[in-house]
N, C-alpha and C positions, 0 to 999 in steps of 0.2 A: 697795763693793757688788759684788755677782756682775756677770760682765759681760751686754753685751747677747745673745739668742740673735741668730744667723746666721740669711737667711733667703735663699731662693729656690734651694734646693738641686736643681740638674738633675744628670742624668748620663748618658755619650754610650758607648753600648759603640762602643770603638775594635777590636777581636778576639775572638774567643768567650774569651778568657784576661783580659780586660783592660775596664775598666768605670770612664774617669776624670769624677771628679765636680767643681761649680765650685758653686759660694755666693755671697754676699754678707757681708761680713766688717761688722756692726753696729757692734764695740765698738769701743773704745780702749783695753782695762784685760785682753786677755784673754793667757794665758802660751801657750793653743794652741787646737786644737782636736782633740775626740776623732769619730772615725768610727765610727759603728755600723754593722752590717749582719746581713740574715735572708733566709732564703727563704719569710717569711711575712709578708705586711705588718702585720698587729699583736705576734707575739710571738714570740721566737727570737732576739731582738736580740742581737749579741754587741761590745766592741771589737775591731776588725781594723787599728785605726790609729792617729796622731796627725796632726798638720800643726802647723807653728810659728804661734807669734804673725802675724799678717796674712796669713795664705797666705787665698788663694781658690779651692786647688785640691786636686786628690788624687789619685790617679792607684792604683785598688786592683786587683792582679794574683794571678796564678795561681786564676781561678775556672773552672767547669766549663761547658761548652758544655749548651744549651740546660733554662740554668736561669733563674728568673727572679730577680734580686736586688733585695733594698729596704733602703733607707740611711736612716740619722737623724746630725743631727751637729751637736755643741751647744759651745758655748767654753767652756775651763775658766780659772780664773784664781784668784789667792791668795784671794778672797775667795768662792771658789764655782763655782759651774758653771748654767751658762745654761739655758733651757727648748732641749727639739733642735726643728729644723729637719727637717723627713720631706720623703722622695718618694713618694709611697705610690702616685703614680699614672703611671709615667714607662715609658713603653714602650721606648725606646731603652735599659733595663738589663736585657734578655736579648738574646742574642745564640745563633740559633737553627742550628746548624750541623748543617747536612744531606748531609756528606759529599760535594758537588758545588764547595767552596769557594765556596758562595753564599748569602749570609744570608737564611736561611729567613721570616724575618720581612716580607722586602718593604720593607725600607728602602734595597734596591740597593747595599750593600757586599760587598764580596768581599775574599777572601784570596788572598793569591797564591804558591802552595805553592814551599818550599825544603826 
């Protein structure tokens, strides 16, 4: 059978560049899993990713400063591919960079310029 979907997909912008995501890993049967991502939360989806069998994580880079991104992410495996997993509602996946090295958003992170 398909394996199980993944579910509780959060995602924590770590730099206006960088947006890593974690899960809940359901199956036992699954070969990986594939990342989706859009700057639209219902349509635009595209894969930008995989993760191996068991990973709970992802870590997806080179995006653009203050955009918003929305992820889906669903297991794949010899017998099929899972229902995805969405964040459709996750504020911590823009990262708003206002040229002050200080995250426009108000979640009090900052970059420390080199």
């Amino acid at each position: 059978s398909a394996p199980a979907a993944p579910s509780g997909l959060g995602a924590t912008a770590v730099s206006f560049r960088q947006i890593n995501l974690n899960w809940t890993d359901n199956s036992n049967n699954e070969t990986g899993f594939e990342i989706w991502r859009s700057t639209n939360a219902t349509t635009g989806f595209v894969t930008v990713g995989t993760a191996p069998a068991n990973a709970t994580n992802y870590a997806d880079s080179g995006l653009n400063a203050n955009t918003t991104y929305y992820y889906r992410i669903r297991a794949i495996g010899q017998f099929g591919e899972s229902a995805f997993a969405e964040n459709l509602n996750v504020p911590a996946a823009i990262w708003l960079f206002n040229n002050n090295l200080n995250d426009g958003s108000g979640n009090g992170r900052t970059l420390t310029q080199s």
